[in-house]
C-alpha positions, 0 to 999 in steps of 0.5 A: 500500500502506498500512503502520501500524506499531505502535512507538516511536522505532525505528519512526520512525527506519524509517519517516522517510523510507519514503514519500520512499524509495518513494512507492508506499507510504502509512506512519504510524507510531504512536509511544510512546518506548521503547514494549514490547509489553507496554505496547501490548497494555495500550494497546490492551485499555483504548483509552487516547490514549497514541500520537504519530501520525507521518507522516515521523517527525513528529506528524501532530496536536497530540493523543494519538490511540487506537491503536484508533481509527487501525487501526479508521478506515482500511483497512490493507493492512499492520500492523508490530510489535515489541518494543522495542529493550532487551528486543527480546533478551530471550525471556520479554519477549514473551509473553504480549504478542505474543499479545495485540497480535497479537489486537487488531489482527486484530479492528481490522484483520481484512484486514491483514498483520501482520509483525514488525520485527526491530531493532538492536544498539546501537553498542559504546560505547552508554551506554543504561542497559538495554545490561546485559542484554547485558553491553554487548556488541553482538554479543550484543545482535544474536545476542540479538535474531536468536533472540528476535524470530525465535522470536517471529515464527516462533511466530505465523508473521510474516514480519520485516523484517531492519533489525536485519540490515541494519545489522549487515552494514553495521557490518562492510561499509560506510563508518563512520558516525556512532556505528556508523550511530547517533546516539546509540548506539542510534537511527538516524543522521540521515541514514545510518542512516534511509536505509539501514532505509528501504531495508530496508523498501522492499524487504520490501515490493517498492516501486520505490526512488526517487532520494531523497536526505535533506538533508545526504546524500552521493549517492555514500554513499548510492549505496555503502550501496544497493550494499552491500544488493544484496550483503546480501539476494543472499547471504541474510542477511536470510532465514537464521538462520544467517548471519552479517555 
């Protein structure tokens, strides 16, 4: 399966270690820091070289590649997208953004899937500047994010892959690690954090999880941090809206 997700560093923190993860599957990512949808669709519309493309969360080349020309120059099986992470809460960001995105990437990529990648709630003493939107709260933030991106994808009938879910089922649950499974009180810890939304990945996309383990990883966390989504998605709190961590 090949999966090209259309993001920024919170898609590179998901697809990092993906292909490791599950080697079924062939990922890039193509990476604007911070990138929104808004900014995507202006990038696609004018076919600007404005993109970092990734394998394992590095570039893959020195040079800014055309988001069109990746979409256009291989067969996608599956394309991911999202709003980035500050405005990933915040309704009126998405449209009419959404709507365009999702345009060019079905006359780039006409056999693709497209779905939507639902982020994370920063950490609770995470000193991002656009942490105000939510009053600095990160159980707001999550609520936020939960009702934003699900109307979004629902409105365009996208399925979304629950990372922003996942961690925060693993915030109340799991061991504690790092800054709330940060690293900076928003991106992904290295290696926890990346694990665990690789792991939400793999199984959104029914591959075979390997015995990966990143460099500096504890086996036996790993090991609880697998157990604990088996109990996330048994419980159906990656598919109801009304669940709660």
């Amino acid at each position: 399966m090949r999966i090209l997700a259309l993001g920024n560093s919170f898609s590179e923190d998901a697809t990092a270690y993906l292909e490791h993860l599950a080697p079924a599957l062939y990922v890039r990512n193509l990476h604007i820091p911070g990138c929104s949808l808004e900014t995507h669709a202006a990038h696609l519309a004018a076919g600007d070289k404005a993109y970092v493309f990734q394998e394992h969360g590095r570039a893959i080349q020195p040079e800014h590649v055309a988001a069109n020309d990746i979409m256009a120059g291989t067969p996608w099986d599956v394309v991911t997208v999202q709003q980035a992470s500050h405005f990933s809460g915040l309704p009126g960001t998405y449209e009419p953004y959404l709507t365009e995105v999702l345009a060019a990437v079905r006359a780039l990529c006409p056999g693709a899937r497209i779905v939507f990648h639902e982020t994370w709630a920063y950490a609770t003493d995470s000193t991002h500047p656009q942490f105000s939107h939510y009053h600095n709260d990160q159980t707001e933030m999550a609520h936020a994010i939960r009702a934003a991106a699900g109307a979004a994808a629902s409105a365009h009938s996208l399925e979304i892959i629950p990372s922003g879910r996942f961690i925060a089922y693993l915030r109340v649950h799991g061991p504690s690690l790092g800054d709330e499974y940060t690293r900076d009180g928003f991106h992904m810890h290295i290696p926890y954090g990346r694990y665990a939304v690789a792991l939400v990945w793999a199984h959104f996309f029914g591959a075979e999880v390997s015995d990966f383990v990143p460099e500096g990883a504890d086996p036996d966390v790993l090991r609880v941090i697998r157990e604990l989504y088996d109990r996330f998605a048994s419980t159906g709190f990656g598919i109801s809206d009304g669940a709660e961590p």
